[in-house]
C-alpha positions as CSV (number, residue, x, y, z in Angstrom):
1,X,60.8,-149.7,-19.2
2,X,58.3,-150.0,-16.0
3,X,58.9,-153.5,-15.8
4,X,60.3,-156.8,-18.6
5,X,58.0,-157.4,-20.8
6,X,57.0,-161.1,-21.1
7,X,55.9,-161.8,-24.5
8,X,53.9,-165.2,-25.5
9,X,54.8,-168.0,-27.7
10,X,52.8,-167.4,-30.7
11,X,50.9,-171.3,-30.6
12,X,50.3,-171.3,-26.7
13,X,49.5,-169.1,-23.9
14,X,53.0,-169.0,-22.5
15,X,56.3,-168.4,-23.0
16,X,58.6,-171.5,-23.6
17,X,62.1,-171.6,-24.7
18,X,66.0,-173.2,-24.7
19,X,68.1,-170.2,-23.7
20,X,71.8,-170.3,-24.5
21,X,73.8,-167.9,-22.5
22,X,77.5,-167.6,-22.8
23,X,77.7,-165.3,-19.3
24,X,75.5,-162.3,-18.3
25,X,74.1,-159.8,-15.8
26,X,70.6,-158.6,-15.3
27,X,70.1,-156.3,-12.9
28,X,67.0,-155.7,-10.6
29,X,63.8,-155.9,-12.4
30,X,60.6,-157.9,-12.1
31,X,57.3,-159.1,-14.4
32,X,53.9,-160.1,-14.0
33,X,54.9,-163.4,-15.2
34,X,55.4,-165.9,-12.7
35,X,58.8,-167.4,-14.2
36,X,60.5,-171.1,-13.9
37,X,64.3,-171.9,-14.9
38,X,65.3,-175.3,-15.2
39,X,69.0,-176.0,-15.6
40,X,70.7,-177.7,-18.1
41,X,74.0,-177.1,-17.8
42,X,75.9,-174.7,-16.1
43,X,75.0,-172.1,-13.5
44,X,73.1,-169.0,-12.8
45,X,73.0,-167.0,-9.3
46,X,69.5,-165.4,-8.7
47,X,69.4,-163.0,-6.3
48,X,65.8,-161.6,-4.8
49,X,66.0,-159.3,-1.9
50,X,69.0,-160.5,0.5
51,X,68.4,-164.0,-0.6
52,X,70.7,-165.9,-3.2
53,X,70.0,-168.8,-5.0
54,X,72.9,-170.7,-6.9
55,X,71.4,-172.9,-9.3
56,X,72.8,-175.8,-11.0
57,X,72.5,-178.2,-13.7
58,X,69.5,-180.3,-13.0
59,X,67.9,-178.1,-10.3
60,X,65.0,-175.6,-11.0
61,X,63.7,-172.5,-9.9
62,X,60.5,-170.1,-9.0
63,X,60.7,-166.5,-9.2
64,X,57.2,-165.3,-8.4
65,X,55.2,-162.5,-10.2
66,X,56.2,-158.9,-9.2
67,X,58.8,-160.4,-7.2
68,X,62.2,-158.0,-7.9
69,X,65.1,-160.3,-8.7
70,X,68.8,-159.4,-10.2
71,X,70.4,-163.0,-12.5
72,X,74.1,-163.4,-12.7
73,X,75.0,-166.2,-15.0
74,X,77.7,-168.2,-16.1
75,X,78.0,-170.1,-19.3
76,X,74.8,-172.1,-19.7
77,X,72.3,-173.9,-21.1
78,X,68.3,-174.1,-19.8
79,X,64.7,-174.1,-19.9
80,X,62.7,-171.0,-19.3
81,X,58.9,-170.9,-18.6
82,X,57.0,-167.7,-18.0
83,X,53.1,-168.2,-17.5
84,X,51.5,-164.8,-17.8
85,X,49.2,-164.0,-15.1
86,X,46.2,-163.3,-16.7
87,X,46.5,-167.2,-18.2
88,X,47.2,-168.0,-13.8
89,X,43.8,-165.4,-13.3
90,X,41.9,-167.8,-15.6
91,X,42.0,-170.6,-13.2
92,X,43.2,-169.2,-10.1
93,X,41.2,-166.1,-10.0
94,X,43.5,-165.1,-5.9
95,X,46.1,-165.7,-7.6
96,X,47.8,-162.9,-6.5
97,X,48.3,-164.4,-2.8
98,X,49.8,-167.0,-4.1
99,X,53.6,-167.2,-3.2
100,X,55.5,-170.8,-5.3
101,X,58.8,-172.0,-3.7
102,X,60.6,-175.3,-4.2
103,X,62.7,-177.7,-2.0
104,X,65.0,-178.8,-4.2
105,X,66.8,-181.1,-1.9
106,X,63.9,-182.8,0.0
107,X,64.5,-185.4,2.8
108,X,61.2,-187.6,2.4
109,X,60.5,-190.0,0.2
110,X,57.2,-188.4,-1.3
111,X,58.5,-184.4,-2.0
112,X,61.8,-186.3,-3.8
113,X,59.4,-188.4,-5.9
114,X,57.1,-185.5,-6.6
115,X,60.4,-183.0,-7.5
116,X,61.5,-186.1,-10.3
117,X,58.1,-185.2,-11.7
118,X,58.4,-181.8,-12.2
119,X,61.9,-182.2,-14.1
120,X,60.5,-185.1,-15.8
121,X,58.1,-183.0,-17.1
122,X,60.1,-180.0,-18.1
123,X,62.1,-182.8,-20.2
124,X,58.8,-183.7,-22.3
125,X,58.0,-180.0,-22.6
126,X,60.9,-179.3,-24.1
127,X,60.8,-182.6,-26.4
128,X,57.4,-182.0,-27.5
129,X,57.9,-178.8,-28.0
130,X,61.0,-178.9,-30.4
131,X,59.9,-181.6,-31.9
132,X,56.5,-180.8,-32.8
133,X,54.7,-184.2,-33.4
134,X,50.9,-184.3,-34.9
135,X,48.7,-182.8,-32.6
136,X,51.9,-181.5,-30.3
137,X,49.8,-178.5,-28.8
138,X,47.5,-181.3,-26.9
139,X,50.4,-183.2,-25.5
140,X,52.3,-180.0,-24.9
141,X,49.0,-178.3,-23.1
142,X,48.3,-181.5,-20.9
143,X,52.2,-181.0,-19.4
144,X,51.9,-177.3,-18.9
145,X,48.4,-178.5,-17.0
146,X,49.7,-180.7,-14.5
147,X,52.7,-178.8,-14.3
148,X,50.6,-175.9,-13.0
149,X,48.5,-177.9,-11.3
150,X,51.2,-179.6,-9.1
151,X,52.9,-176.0,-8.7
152,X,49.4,-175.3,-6.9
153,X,49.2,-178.4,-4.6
154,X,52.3,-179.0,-3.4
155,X,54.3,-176.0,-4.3
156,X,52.3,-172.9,-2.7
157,X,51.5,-171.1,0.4
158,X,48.8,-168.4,0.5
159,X,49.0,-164.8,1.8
160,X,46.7,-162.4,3.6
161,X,45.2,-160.0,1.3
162,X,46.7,-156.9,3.9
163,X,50.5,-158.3,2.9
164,X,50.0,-158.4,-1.0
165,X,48.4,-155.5,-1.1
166,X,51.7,-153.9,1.3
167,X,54.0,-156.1,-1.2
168,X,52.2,-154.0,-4.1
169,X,52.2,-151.1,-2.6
170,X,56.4,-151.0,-1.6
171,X,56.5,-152.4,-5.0
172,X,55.6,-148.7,-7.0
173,X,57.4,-147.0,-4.4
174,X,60.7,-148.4,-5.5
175,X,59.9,-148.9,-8.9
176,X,59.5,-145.6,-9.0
177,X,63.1,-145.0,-7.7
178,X,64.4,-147.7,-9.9
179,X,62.9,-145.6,-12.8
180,X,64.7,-142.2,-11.7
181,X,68.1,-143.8,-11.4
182,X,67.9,-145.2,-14.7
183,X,66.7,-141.9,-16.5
184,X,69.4,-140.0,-14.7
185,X,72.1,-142.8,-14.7
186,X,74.6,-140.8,-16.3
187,X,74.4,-137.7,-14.2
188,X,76.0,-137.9,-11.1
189,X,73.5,-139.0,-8.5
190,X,73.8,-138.0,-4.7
191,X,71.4,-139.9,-2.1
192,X,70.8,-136.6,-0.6
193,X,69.0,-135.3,-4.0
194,X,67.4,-138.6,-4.6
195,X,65.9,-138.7,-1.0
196,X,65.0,-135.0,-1.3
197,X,62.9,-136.0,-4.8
198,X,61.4,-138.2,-3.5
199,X,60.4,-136.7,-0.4
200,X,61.7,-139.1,1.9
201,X,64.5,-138.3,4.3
202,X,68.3,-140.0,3.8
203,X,68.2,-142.7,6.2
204,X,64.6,-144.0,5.5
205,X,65.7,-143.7,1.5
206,X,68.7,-146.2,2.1
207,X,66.9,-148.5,4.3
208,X,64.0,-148.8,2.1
209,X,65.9,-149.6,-1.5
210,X,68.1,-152.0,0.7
211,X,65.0,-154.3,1.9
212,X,63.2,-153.8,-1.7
213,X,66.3,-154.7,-3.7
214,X,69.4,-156.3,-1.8
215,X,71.6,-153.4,-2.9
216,X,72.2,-150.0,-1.3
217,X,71.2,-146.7,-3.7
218,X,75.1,-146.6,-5.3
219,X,75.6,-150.1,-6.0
220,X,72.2,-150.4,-8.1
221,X,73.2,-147.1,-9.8
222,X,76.6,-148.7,-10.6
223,X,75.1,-152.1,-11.6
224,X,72.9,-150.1,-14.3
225,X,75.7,-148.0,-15.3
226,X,77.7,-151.3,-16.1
227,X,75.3,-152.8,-18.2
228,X,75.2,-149.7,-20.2
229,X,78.5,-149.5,-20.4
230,X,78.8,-153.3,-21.3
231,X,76.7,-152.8,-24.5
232,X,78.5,-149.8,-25.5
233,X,81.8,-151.7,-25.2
234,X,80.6,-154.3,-27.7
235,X,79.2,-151.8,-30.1
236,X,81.3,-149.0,-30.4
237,X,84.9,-148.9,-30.5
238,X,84.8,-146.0,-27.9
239,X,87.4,-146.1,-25.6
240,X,86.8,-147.9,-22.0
241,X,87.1,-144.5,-20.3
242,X,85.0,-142.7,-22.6
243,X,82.5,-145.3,-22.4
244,X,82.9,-145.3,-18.6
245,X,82.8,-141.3,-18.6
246,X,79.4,-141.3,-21.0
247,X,77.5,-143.3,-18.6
248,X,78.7,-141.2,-15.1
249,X,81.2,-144.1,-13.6
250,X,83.6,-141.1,-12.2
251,X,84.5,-144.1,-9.2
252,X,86.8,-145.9,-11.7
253,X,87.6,-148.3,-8.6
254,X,84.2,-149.0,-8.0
255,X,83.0,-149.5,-12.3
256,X,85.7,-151.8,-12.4
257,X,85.0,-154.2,-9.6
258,X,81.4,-154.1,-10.9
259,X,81.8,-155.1,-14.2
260,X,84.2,-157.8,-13.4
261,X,82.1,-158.9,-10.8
262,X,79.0,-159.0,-13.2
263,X,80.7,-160.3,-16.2
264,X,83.8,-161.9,-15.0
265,X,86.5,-160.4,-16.8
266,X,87.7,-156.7,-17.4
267,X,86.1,-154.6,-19.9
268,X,89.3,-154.7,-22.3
269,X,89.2,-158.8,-22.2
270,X,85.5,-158.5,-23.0
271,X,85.5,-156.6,-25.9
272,X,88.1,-158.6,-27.0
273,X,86.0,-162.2,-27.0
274,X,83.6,-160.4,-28.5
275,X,85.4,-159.6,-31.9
276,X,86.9,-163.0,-31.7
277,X,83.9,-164.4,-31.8
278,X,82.9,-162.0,-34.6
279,X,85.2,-163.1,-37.0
């Protein structure tokens, strides 16, 4: 896949849900979408470039369209919007200089009043919206509204059309890289060959993926790898080191502190909660 793939609820023109996550890893990827999380309970760690973002219960978060982000979560509980951007084009036709971020410990009086807003209204989304009272789409539509419209006013900064259109640009380059490693994940993949692929030479290669993604070439190769592996490991009964073996992690040092970095427990333990939870 280029990209995730943000499908739309079927009765309104985004996409609106409780998510229930008992731990996972996504690696690297980005969407047209611009995306909202609002926590519930628990945690997730969102990582975009060098930057981290813990997130707890009660706090939200903006990951902006096209913007490459990696999630690590714990056991959790929370509310996902993702509002396509052709819906954004509609009535934002520049919308693609738009950057959203959000204080989420403000000092003054007015942002802290505003931020209770935003939460209040994720709260009636989400009631509305499981619920389904008569005529719930209008109610539903008039949050999503001034939800948007707030995210607008008080929630934005514009670029210059020079740095989206460098953003977009450094954007396919690296997708394009991303794209390789997966297809040739299991092969053993040396930053000399990549570079030479590509065309670019070793030291531009590493600095370039490093900026784009907040990883080096090897620890995004390993990070795929371990997400393969992980959904092999629940599937199959393969053994670990075959599974490891299928899906090139020769650095058995390395493919272990990944996958217990990314899942928090070793591949044996696991597979084990997994067929307990089976049964």
């Amino acid at each position: 896949m280029r990209h995730e793939i943000v499908s739309r609820n079927p009765d309104v023109e985004v996409r609106f849900y409780l998510s229930v996550d008992e731990g996972s890893y996504v690696a690297p990827h980005w969407h047209d979408s611009l995306e909202l999380v609002y926590m519930l309970e628990g945690s997730i760690t969102v990582t975009t470039e060098n930057q981290k973002n813990v997130l707890q219960a009660g706090e939200f978060n903006i990951i902006n369209s096209r913007v490459m982000h990696s999630v690590l979560s714990g056991k959790n509980r929370a509310l996902v919007l993702q509002i396509p951007k052709e819906m954004l084009t509609k009535y934002i036709p520049d919308i693609e200089l738009y950057q959203f971020e959000v204080d989420m410990h403000p000092e003054n009086e007015i942002d802290k009043t505003r931020l209770q807003k935003m939460k209040k209204i994720f709260e009636d989304m989400h009631i509305v919206y499981d619920i389904r009272p008569e005529a719930y789409l209008l109610r539903f539509n008039s949050l999503l509204y001034e939800l948007l419209y707030t995210l607008a006013h008080s929630y934005s900064k514009k670029i210059v059309r020079k740095e989206a259109d460098r953003n977009q640009k450094n954007l396919e380059r690296v997708n394009e890289i991303m794209v390789y490693l997966k297809e040739h994940h299991r092969e053993k993949c040396l930053v000399p060959e990549i570079a030479a692929h590509f065309g670019y030479s070793e030291d531009y290669l590493a600095r370039f993926f490093k900026k784009q993604i907040g990883m080096t070439l090897m620890e995004y190769l390993y990070a795929i790898r371990i997400v393969k592996v992980h959904e092999e490991l629940l599937a199959t009964d393969a053994s670990i080191g075959e599974i490891f073996e299928a899906h090139g992690c020769t650095n058995y040092r390395v493919a272990m502190r990944t996958f217990k970095e990314n899942y928090g427990c070793t591949p044996k333990e696991a597979r084990k909660k997994s067929r307990e939870k089976e049964k």
